[in-house]
N, C-alpha and C positions, 0 to 999 in steps of 0.2 A: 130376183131370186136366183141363188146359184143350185143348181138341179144335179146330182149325176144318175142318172138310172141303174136299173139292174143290169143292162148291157154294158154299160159302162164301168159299174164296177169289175163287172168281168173282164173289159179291157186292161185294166189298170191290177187284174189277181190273177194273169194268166199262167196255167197250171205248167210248170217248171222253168217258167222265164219271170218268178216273183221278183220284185222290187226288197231291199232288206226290210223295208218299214213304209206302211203306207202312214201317210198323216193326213188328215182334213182340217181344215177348221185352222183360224190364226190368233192363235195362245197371246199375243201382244193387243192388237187393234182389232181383231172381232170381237161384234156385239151384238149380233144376231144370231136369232136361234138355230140348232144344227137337229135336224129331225133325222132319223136315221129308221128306217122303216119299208124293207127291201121287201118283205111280205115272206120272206122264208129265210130260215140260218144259212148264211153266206161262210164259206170256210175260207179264209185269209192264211196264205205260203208264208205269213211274214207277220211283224210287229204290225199292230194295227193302233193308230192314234185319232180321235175326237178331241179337238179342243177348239178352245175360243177364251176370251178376256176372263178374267174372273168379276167383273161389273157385266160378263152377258146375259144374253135372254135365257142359256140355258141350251143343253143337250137332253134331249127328249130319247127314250131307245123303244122301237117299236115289235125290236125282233131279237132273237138272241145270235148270240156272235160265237163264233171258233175260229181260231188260229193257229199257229205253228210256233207263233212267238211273244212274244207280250203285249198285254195290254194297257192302254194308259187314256185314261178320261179325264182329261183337265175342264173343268168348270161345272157345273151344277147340273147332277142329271137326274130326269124325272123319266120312270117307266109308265108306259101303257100298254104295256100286258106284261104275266109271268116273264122272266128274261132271265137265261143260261148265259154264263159267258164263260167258254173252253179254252183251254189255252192245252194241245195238245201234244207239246214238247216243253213241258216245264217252264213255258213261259210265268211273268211277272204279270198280276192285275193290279193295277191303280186305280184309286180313284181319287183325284186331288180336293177336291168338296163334297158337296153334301148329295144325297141320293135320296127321291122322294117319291112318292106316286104321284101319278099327271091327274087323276080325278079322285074320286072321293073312292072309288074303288083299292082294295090294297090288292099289292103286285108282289109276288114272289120274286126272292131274287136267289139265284145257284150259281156260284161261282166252282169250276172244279179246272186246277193248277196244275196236278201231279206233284212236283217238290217245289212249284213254283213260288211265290212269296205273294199276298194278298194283301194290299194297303187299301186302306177305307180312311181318310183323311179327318172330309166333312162328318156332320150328324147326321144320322138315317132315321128314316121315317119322323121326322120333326118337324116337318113343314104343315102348311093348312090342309091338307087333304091327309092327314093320320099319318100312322104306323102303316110300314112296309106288311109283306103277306110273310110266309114262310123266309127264312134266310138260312142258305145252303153253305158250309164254305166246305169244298175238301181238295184239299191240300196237306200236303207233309214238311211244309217248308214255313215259315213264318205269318202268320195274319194279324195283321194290325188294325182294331178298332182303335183312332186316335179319340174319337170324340161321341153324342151319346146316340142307342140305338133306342128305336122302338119298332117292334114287328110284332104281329102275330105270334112265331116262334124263332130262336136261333140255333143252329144244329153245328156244330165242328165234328171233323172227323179225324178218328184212330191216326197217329203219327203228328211230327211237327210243335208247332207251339202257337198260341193265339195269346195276343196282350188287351188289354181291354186301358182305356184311356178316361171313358168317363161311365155314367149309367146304361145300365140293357136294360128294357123293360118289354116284358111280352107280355101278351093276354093268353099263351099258351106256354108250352112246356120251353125252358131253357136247355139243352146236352151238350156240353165240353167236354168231348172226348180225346180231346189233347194235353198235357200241361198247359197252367195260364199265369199269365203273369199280370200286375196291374201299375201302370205309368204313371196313375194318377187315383184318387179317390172313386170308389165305384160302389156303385149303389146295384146288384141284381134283384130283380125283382119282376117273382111269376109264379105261375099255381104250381108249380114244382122247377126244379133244379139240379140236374145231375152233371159231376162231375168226377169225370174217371181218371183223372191224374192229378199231379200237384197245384197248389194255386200258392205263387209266389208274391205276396203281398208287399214287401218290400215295408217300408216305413208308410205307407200311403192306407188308409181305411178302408174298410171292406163291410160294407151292410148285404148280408143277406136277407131277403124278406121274399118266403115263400110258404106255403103250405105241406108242401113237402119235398125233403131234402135228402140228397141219396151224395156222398163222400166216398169218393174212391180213392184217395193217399191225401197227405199232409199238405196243411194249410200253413203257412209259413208267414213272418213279419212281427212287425213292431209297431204298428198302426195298431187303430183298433177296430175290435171285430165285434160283429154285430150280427144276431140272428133271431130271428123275430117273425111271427107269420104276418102271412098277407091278408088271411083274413081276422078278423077280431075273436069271432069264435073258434078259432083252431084251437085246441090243447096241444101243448106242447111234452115232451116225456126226455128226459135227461138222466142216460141211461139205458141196459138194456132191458132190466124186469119194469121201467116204466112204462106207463099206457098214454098213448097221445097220440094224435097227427102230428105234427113236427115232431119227427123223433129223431133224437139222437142217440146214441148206442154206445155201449162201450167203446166198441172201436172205432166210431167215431168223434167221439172226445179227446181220442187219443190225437187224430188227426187234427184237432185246432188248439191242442194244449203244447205253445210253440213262447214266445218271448211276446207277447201283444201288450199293449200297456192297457188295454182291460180287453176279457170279453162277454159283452151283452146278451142275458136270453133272453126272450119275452119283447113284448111291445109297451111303450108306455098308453095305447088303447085296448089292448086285451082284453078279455071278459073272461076268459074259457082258461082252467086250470093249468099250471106248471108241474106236474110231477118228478119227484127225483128217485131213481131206487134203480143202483147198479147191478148187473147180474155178477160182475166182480164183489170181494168182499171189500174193497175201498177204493176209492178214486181221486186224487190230489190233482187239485187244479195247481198251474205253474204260473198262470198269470193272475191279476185282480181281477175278479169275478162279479159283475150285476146280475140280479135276478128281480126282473119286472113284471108287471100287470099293473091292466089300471083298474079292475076291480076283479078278478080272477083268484081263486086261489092258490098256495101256493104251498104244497107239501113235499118233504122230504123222508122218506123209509131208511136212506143212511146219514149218516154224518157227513158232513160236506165239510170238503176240506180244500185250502187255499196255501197250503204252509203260511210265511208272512205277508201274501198276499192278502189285498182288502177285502172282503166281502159285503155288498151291500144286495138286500133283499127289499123290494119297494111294491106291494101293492094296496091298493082300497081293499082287495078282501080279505080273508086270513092267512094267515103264517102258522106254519106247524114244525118242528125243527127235533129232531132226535138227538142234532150234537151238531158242533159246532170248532172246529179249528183252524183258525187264521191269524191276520195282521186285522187291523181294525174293522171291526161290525158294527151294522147299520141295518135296524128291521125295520120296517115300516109294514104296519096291516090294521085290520079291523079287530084284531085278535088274533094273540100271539101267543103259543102253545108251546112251552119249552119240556121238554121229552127225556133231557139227559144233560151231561155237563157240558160248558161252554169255555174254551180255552184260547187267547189270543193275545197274541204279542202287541195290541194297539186298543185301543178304548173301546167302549161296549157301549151301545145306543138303541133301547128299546122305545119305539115311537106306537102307541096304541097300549090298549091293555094285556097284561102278560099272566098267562097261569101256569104252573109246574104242574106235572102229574109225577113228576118222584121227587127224591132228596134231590136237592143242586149243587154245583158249584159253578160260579162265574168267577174265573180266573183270567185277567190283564196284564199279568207280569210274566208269559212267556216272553225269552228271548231278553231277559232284564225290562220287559218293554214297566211304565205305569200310567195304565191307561185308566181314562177317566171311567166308570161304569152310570148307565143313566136311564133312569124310566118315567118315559113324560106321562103314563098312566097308572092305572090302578096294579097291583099286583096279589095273586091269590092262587090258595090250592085250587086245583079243579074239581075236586068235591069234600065231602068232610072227612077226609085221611087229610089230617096236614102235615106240611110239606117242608122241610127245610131248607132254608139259604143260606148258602155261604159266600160271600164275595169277599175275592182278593185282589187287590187294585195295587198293590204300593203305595206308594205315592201319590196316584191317583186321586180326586175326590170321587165319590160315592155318593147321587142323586135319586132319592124315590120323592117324585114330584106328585104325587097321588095317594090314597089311600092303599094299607095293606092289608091283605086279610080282613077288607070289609064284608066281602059277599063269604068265602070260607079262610079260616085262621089258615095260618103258616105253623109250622113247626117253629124249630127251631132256626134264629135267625144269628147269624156270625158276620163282622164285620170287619174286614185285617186292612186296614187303611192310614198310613201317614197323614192321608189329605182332609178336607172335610168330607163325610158323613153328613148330609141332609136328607131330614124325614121331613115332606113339606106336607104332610098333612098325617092323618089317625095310623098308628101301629095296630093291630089284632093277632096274637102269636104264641106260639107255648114260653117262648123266650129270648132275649134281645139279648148279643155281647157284642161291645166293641173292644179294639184291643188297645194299646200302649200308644200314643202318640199322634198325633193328628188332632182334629175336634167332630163334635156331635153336635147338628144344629136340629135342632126337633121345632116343629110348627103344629104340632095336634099331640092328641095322647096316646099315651104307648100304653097296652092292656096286654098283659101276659097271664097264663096260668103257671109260668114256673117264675124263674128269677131273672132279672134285668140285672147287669152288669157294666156299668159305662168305667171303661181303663182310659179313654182321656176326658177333654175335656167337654164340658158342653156350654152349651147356648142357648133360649130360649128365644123364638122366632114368633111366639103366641103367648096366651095362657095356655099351660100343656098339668095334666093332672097322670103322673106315671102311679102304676096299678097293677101289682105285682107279688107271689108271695114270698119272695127276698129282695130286696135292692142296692147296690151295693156302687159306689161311687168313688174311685179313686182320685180323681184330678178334681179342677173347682168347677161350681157352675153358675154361668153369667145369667143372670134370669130379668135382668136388664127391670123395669117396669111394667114386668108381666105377672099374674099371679104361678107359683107351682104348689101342687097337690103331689104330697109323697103319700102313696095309700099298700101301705105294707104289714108283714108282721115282724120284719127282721130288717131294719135300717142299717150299712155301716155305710157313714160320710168318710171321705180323704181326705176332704180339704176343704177351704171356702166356698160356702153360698153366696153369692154374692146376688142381693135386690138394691131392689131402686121403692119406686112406689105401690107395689104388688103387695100380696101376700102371701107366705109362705102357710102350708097346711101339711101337717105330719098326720095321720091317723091309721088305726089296723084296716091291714088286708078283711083281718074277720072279728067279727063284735066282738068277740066273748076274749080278744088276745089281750095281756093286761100291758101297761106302760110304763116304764122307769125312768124318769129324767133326772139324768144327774149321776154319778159314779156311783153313789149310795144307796141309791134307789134300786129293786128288785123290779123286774119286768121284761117279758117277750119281746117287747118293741123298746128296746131301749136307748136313750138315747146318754153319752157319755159326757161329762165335763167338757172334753176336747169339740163333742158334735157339735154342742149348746155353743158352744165360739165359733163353731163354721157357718150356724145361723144367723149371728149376732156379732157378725162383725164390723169395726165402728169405722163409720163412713158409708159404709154402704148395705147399711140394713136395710132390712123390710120395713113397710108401711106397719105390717100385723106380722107377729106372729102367732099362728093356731094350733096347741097340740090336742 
């Protein structure tokens, strides 16, 4: 065993006859441990060095160290007690691997440089005896986490810049009180998190995940960014008149709405509500925006807006939305509460059941866009004031895969679509229009108290029995082998019916209306020479005809 004492060190640090740099330890062929443990802080005239192989046993530090010049610790060092290391002329501290505690106890570490520059290579606190204790760094000059930390807590101080290389994970508070920058992908993550200057994200992803988050200037990049509590039950609040634990604020929304290619709120395990409600009158996200929970809910007081950025909204519990303006959407909830109109330059996707409590519009053709619109559930008033819809897709097709106005009617329903129109299951409504061009696929029956108006074409996808007190039909309809039921008091056909082995069934809205078949014929319900051949056309009539 190679031994130097504490007299000895003093031989070798005599006070104004210092050496420029002391070294120990050989960085090539040592592989024995270097235990360093003078029993009190040794102040070093000079560059002070520990090293050995990087396959060694390892440098152990028992004391804390000061110097005059730099510091440099090549090979794996493990603490056994709190340990300071000074460097009291701006010197540099290194550490070329990784830094851990020696027993199952955690070990503070404080580093302080003056403008010196502070490299941390290796992972910290990642070995089998845990996360390091408290981590100190203050310096004004560079600190480089190249790789990932766990401690207790980590503290940077006012001046300089710190980079961060991979994940920080504490059990207690995070403070970057410097600018940060990130080298690589980084995950922070702790019961809170403050950071009092910029964090340059660069193209590299950034997850935030804490319970509470305090933003002192802009967040910067192209990556993506993510924030999200640490616990499940945190509420989160987006916005300043929001209410939550993770809260975000005005002004700091401002701070992360930068070029990210999305940014994430919420947890995909969440429980505990998202609130949105800015104490500004508006707020326009600039990137594509997620808004999470895995059973949480999730409401908005304003309009959320994305310009043509996407918005996707994903929880198990419910969705409430006052309005709506982006690039393509995407709801996901247990129930979905649409409050005011919804406008977007990309397709519309309601996953769950959806109710209006006013008049709507869903609009997919800002920005020329023609987006698909689509509701994989039920759709209805939210109570018996019904409610109108109007959706404009373009081009787009138009999906209500569910009943409508089963539990309470719709108002008035308008449909302005090139594409297809499918109704996959029962209509309930004051009234149905669709417009010019496209088709109308129906799989159940459409019941109106006012008048149905189909302007293109349709399709029958079932037996559907339409029920109505006008009806009125411009283009043809393909009823394939299905039965239909016209139940009106005022029929005008455009064009071919066209059946297969079904039956066709005309009859009044109401008993007492009377029937004319034929140009000569007198009757409310009447049907004209021209109708009677949209019925009975040869080739593809009905099995029955019933008037």
């Amino acid at each position: 065993t190679l031994n130097l004492n504490n007299t000895e060190l003093g031989f070798i640090n005599a006070a104004s006859n210092n050496f420029a740099s002391i070294v120990i330890g050989d960085a090539i062929n040592g592989t024995g441990a270097i235990n360093y443990k003078p029993g009190s802080t040794i102040i070093y005239g000079s560059n002070f060095t520990l090293q050995q192989k990087s396959t060694g046993a390892g440098i152990s530090l028992g004391n804390s160290i000061t110097t005059s010049g730099n510091q440099t610790y090549t090979g794996a060092v493990s603490l056994t007690t709190d340990v300071t290391l000074t460097s009291t002329s701006n010197g540099t501290v290194l550490f070329s691997s990784t830094i851990d505690n020696a027993s199952a106890t955690p070990r503070a570490l404080t580093i302080s440089t003056g403008s010196g520059n502070v490299t941390i290579t290796g992972a910290v606190g990642s070995g089998a005896n845990g996360a390091l204790g408290a981590i100190t760094i203050n310096s004004t000059g560079a600190t480089a986490f190249s790789s990932s930390v766990a401690a207790d807590s980590v503290t940077t101080n006012v001046g300089g810049t710190v980079s961060l290389g991979s994940n920080v994970t504490t059990s207690g508070a995070q403070i970057y009180n410097e600018a940060m920058s990130l080298t690589g992908n980084v995950i922070l993550n702790a019961p809170s998190i403050t950071t009092v200057s910029t964090i340059a994200a660069g193209s590299n992803n950034l997850t935030i995940t804490t319970d509470a988050l305090s933003l002192g200037s802009n967040i910067t990049g192209t990556g993506a960014l993510v924030i999200q509590p640490k616990t499940n039950s945190t509420t989160v609040a987006i916005g300043s008149s929001a209410t939550g634990t993770l809260a975000l604020s005005d002004t700091a929304l401002t701070y992360i709405n930068d070029a990210f290619s999305s940014i994430t709120i919420g947890s995909t395990t969440g429980t505990a509500a998202i609130g949105i409600d800015y104490a500004a009158a508006s707020f326009t996200f600039s990137n594509p925006l997620v808004l999470r929970s895995n059973s949480g809910n999730i409401a908005a007081v304003d309009t959320l807006r994305t310009g043509s950025n996407g918005l996707t909204i994903t929880t198990g519990g419910t969705v409430n939305l006052v309005g709506v303006i982006s690039g393509a959407l995407s709801v996901t909830g247990s129930a979905i509460t649409l409050n005011n109109d919804i406008t977007t330059s990309g397709s519309q996707s309601y996953t769950g059941p959806a109710t209006l409590t006013a008049n709507l519009t869903l609009d997919s053709t800002a920005n020329s866009s023609n987006g698909a619109v689509s509701f994989s559930s039920t759709v209805n008033s939210a109570n018996s004031t019904a409610r109108n819809l109007n959706v404009a897709a373009g081009s787009g097709n138009v999906t209500f895969t569910g009943a409508i106005g089963n539990t309470y009617a719709l108002g008035a329903i308008a449909i302005d679509s090139t594409g297809t129109a499918t109704f996959g299951s029962t209509v309930n409504a004051a009234s149905l229009t669709t417009n010019t061009g496209g088709t109308t696929s129906l799989g159940g029956n459409v019941t109106t108290t006012g008048a149905q108006t189909y302007n293109d074409a349709m399709v029958l996808a079932s037996d559907v029995s339409l029920d109505a007190s006008a009806i009125t039909t411009v283009n043809t309809i393909a009823a394939g082998n299905y039965n239909l039921s016209l139940i009106t008091d005022a029929l005008a056909l455009g064009a071919a019916v066209n059946g297969g082995t079904g039956t066709v069934t005309i009859k009044p809205h109401t008993a007492s209306t009377t029937i004319g078949v034929g140009d000569l014929s007198v009757g409310a319900l009447n049907l004209s020479n021209a109708e009677l051949g949209y019925i009975n056309i040869a080739g593809n009539n009905f099995a029955s005809i019933v008037i």
